[in-house]
PyMOL Python script that loads the backbone (N, CA, C, O; Angstrom):
from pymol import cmd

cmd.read_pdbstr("""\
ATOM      1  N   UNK A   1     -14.520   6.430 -33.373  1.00  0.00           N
ATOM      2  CA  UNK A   1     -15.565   5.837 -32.572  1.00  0.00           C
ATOM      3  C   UNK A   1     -15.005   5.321 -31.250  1.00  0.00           C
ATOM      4  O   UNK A   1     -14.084   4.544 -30.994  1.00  0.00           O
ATOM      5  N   UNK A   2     -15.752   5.918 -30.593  1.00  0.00           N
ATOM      6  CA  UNK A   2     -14.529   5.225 -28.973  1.00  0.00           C
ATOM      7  C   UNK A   2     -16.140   3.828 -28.315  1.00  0.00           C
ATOM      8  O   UNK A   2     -17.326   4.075 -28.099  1.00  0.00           O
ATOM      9  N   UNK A   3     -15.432   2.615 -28.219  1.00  0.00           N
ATOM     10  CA  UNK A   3     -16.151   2.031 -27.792  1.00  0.00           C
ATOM     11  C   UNK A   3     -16.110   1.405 -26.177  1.00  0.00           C
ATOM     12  O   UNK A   3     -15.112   1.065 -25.541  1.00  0.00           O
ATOM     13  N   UNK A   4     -17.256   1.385 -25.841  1.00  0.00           N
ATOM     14  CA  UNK A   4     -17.570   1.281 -24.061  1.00  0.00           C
ATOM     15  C   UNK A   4     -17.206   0.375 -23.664  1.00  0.00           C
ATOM     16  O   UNK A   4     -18.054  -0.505 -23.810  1.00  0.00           O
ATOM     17  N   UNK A   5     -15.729  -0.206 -22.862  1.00  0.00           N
ATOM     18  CA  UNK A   5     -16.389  -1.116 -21.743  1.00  0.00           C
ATOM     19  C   UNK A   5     -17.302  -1.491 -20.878  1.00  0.00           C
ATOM     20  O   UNK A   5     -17.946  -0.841 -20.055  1.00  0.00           O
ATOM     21  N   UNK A   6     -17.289  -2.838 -21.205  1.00  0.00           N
ATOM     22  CA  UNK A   6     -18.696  -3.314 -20.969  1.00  0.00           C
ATOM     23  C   UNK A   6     -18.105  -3.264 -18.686  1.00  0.00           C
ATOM     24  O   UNK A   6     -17.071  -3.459 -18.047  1.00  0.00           O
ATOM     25  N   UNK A   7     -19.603  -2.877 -18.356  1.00  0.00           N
ATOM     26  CA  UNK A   7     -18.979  -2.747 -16.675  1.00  0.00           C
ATOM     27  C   UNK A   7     -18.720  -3.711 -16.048  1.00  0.00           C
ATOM     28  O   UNK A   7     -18.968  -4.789 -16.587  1.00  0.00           O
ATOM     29  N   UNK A   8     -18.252  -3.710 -14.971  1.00  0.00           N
ATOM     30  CA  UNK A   8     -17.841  -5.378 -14.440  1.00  0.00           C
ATOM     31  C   UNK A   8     -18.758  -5.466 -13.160  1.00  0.00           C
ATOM     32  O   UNK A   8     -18.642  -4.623 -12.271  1.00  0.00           O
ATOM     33  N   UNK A   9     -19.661  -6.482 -13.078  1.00  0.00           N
ATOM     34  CA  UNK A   9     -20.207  -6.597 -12.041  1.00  0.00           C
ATOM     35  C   UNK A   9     -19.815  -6.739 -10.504  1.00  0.00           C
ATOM     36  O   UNK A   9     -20.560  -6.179  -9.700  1.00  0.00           O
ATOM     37  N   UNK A  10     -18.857  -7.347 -10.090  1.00  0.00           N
ATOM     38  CA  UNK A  10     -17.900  -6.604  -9.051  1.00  0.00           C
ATOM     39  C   UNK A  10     -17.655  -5.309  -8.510  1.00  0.00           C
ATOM     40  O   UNK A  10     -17.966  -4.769  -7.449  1.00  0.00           O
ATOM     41  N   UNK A  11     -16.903  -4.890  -9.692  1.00  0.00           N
ATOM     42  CA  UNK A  11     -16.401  -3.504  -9.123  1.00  0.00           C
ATOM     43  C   UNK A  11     -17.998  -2.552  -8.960  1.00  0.00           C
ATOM     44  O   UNK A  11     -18.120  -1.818  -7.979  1.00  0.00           O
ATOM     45  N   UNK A  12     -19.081  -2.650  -9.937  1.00  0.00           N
ATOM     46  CA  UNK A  12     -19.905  -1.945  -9.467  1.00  0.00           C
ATOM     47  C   UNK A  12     -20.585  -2.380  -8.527  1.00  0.00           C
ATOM     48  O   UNK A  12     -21.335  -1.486  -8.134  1.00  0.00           O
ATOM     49  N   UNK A  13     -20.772  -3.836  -7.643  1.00  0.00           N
ATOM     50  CA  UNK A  13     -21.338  -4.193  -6.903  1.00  0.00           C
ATOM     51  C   UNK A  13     -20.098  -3.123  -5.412  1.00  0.00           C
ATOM     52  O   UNK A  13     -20.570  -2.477  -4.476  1.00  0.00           O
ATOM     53  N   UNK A  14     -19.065  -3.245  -5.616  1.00  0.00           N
ATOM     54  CA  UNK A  14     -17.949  -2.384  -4.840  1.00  0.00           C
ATOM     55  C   UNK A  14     -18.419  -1.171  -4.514  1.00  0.00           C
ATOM     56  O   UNK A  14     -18.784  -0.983  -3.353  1.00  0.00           O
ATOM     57  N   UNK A  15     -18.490  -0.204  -5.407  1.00  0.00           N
ATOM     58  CA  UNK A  15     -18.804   1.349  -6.155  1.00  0.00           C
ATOM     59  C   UNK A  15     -20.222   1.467  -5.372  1.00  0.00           C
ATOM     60  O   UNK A  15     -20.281   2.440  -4.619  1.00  0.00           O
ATOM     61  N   UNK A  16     -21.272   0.711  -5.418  1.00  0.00           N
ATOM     62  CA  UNK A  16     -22.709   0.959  -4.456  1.00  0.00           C
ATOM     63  C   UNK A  16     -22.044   1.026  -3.279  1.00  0.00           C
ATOM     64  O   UNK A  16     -22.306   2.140  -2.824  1.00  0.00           O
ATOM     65  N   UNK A  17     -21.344   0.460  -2.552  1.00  0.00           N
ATOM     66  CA  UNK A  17     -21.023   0.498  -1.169  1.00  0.00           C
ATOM     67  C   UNK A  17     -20.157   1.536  -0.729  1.00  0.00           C
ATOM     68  O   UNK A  17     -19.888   1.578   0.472  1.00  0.00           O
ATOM     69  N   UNK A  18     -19.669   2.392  -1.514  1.00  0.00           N
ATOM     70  CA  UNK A  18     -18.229   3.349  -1.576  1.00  0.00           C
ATOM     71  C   UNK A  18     -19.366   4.769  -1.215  1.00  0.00           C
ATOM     72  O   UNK A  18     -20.301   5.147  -1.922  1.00  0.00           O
ATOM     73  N   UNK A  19     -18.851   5.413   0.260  1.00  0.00           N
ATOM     74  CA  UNK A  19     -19.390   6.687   0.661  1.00  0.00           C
ATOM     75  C   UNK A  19     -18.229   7.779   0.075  1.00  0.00           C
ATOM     76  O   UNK A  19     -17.089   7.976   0.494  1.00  0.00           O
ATOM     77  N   UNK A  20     -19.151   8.584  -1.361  1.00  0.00           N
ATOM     78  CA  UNK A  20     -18.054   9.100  -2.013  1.00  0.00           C
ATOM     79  C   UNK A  20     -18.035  10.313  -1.163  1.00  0.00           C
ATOM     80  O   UNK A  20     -17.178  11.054  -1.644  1.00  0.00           O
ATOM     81  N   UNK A  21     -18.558  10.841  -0.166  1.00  0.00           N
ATOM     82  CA  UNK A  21     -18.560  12.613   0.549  1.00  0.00           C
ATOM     83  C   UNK A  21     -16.853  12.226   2.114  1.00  0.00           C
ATOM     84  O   UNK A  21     -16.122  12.952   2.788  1.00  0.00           O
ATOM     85  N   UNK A  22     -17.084  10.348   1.892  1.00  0.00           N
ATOM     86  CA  UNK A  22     -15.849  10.481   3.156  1.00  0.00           C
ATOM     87  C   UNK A  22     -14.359  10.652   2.251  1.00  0.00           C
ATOM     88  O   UNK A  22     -13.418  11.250   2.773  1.00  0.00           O
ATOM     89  N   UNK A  23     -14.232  10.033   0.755  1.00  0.00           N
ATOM     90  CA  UNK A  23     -13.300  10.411  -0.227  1.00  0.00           C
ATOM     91  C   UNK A  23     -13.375  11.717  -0.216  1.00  0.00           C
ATOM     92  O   UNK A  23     -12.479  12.299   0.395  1.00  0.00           O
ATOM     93  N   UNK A  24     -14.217  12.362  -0.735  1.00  0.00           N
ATOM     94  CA  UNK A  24     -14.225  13.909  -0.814  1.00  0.00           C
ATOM     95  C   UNK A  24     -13.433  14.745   0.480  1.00  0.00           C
ATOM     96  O   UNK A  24     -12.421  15.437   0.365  1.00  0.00           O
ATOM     97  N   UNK A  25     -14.017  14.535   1.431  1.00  0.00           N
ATOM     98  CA  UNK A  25     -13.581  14.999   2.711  1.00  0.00           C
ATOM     99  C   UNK A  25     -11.931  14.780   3.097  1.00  0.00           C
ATOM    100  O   UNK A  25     -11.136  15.674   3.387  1.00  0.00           O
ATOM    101  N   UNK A  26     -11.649  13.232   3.008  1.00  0.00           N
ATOM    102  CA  UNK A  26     -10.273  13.240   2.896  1.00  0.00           C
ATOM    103  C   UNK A  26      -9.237  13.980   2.069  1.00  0.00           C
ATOM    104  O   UNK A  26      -8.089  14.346   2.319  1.00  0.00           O
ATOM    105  N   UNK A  27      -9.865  14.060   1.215  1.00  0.00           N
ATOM    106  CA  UNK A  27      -9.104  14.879  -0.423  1.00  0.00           C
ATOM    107  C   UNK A  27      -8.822  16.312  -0.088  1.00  0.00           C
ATOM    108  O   UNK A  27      -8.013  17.051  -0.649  1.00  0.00           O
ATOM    109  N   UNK A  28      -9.555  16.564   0.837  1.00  0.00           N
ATOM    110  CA  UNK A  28      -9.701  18.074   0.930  1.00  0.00           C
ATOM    111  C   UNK A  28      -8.020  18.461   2.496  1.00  0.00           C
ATOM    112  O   UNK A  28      -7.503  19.532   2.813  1.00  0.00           O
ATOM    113  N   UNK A  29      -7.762  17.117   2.982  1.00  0.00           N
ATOM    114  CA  UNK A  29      -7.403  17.540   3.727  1.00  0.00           C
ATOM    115  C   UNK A  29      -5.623  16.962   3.478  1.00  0.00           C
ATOM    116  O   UNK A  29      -5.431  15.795   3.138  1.00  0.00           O
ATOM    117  N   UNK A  30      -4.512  17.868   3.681  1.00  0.00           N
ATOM    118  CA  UNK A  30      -3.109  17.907   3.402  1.00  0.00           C
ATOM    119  C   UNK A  30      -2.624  16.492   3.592  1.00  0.00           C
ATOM    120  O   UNK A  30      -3.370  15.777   4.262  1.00  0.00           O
ATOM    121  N   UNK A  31      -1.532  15.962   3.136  1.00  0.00           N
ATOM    122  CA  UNK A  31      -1.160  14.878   2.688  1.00  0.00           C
ATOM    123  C   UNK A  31      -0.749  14.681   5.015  1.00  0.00           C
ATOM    124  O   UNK A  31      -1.061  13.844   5.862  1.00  0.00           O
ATOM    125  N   UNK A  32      -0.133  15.696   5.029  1.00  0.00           N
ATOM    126  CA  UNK A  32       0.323  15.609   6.722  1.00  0.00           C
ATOM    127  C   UNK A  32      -0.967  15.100   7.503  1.00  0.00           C
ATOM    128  O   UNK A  32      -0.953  14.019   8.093  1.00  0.00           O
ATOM    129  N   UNK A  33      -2.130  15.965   7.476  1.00  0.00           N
ATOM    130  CA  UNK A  33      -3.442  15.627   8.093  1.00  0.00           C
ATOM    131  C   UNK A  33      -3.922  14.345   7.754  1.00  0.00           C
ATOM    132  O   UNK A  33      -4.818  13.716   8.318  1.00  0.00           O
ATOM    133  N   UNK A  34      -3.086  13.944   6.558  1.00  0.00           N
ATOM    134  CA  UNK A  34      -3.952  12.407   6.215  1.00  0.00           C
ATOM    135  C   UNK A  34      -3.313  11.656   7.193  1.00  0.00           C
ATOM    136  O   UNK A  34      -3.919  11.357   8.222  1.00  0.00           O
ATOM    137  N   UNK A  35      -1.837  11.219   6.947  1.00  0.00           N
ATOM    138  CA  UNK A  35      -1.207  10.704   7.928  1.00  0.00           C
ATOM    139  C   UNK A  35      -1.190  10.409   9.302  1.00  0.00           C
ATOM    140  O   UNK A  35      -0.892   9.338   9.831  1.00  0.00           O
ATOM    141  N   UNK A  36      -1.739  12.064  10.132  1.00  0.00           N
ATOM    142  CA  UNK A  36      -1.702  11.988  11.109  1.00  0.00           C
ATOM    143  C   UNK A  36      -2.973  11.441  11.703  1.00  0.00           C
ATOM    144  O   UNK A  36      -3.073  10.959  12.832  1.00  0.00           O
ATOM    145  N   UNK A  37      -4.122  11.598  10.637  1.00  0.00           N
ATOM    146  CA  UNK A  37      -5.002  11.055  11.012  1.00  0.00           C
ATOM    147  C   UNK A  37      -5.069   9.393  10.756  1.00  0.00           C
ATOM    148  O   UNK A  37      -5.761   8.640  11.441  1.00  0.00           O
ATOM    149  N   UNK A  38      -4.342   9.029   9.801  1.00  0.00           N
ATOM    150  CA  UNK A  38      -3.712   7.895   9.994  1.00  0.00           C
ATOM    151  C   UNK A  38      -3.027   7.329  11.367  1.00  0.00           C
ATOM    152  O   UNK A  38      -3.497   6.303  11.859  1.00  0.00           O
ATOM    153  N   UNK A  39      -2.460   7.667  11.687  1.00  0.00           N
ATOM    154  CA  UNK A  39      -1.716   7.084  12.869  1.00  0.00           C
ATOM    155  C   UNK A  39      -2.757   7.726  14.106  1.00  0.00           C
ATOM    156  O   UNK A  39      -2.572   7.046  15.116  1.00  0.00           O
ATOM    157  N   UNK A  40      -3.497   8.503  14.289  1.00  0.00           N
ATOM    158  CA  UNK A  40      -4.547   8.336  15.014  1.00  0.00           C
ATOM    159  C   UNK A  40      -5.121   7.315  15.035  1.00  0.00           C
ATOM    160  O   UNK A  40      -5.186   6.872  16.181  1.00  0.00           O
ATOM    161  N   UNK A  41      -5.750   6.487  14.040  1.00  0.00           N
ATOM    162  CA  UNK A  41      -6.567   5.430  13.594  1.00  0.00           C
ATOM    163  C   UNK A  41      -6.081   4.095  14.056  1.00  0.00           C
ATOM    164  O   UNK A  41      -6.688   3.324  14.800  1.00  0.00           O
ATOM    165  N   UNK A  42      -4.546   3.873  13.353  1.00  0.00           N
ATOM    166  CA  UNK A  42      -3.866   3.076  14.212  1.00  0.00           C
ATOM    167  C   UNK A  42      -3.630   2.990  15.868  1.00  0.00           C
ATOM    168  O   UNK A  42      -3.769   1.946  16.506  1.00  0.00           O
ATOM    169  N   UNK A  43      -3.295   4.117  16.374  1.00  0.00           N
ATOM    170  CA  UNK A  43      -3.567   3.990  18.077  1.00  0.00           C
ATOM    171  C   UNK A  43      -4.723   3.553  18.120  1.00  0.00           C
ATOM    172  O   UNK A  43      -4.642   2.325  18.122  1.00  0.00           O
ATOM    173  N   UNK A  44      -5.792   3.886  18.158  1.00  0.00           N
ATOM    174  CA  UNK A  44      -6.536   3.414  18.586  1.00  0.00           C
ATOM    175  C   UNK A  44      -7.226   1.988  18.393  1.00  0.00           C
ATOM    176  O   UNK A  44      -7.978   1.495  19.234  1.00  0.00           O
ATOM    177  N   UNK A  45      -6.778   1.204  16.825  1.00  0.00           N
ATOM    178  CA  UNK A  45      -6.997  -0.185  16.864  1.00  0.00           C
ATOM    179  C   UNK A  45      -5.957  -0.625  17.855  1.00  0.00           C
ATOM    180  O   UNK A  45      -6.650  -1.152  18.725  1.00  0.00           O
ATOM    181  N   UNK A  46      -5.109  -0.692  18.117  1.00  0.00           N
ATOM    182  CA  UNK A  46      -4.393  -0.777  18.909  1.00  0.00           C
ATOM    183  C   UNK A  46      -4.645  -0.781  20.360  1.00  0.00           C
ATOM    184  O   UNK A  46      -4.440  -1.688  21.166  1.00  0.00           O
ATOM    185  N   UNK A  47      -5.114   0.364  20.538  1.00  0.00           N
ATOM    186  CA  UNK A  47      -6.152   0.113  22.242  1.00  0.00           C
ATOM    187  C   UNK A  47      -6.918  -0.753  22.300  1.00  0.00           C
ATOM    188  O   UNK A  47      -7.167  -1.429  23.298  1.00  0.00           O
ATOM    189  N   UNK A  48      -7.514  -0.871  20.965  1.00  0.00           N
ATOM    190  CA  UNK A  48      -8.982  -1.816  21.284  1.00  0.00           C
ATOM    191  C   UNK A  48      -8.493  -3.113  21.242  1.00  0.00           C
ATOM    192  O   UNK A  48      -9.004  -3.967  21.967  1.00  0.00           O
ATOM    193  N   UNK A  49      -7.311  -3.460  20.280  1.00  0.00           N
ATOM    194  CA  UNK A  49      -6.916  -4.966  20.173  1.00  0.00           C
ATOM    195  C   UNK A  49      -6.357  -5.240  21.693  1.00  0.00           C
ATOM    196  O   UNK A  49      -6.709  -6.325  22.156  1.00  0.00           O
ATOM    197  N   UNK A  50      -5.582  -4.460  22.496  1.00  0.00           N
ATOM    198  CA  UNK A  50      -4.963  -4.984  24.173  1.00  0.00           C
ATOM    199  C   UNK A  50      -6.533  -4.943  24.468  1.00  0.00           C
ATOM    200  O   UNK A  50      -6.934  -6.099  24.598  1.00  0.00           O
ATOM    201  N   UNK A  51      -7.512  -4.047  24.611  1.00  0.00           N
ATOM    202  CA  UNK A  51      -8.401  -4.100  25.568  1.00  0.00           C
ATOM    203  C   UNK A  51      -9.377  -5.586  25.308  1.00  0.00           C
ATOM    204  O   UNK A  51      -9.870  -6.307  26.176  1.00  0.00           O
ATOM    205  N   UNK A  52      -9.432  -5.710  24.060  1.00  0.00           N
ATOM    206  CA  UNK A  52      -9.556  -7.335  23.763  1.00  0.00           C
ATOM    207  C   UNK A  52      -9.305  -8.129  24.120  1.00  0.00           C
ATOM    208  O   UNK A  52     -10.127  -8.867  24.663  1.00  0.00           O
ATOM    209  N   UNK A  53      -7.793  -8.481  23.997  1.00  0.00           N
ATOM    210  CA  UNK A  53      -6.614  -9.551  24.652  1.00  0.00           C
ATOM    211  C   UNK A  53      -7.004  -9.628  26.754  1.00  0.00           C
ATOM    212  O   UNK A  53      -7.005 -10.637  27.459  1.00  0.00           O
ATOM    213  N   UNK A  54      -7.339  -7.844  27.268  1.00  0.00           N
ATOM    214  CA  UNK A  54      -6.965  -7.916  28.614  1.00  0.00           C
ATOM    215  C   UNK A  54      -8.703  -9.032  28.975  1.00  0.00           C
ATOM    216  O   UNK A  54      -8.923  -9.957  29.758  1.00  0.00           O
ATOM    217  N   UNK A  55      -9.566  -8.320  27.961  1.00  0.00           N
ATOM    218  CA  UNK A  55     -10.786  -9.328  28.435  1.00  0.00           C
ATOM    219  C   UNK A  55     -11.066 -11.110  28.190  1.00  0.00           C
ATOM    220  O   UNK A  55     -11.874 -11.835  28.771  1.00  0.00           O
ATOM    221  N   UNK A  56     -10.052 -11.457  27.092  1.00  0.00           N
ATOM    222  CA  UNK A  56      -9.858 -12.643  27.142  1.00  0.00           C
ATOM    223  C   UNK A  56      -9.008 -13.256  28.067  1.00  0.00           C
ATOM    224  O   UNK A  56      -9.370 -14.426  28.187  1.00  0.00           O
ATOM    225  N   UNK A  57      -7.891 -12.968  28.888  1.00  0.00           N
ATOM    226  CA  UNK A  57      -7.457 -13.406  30.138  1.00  0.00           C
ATOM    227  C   UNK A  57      -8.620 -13.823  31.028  1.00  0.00           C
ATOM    228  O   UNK A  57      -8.409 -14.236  32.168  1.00  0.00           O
TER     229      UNK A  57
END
""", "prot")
cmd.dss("prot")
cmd.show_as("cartoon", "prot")
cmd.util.cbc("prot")
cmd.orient("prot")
């Protein structure tokens, strides 16, 4: 008899908010393409955090 954990209201309150087609999409793409699209992501918080900083001067 295999018995069910009971669900945790958290993680499924989590799981409603989770866009599973942008997981999918990532999955599909090489561990290199993840990365690089990684460090894409990073430059550009990065621009936006100086362009932040230059408008608070």
């Amino acid at each position: 008899m295999s018995e069910q954990i009971p669900a945790d209201p958290v993680l499924e309150r989590y799981i409603a908010d989770v866009d599973a087609s942008l997981l999918i999409e990532n999955l599909k793409l090489t561990p290199e393409q993840r990365l690089l699209k990684l460090i894409e992501l990073q430059s550009f918080a990065s621009e936006l955090r100086r362009a932040g900083e230059t408008l608070r001067e």
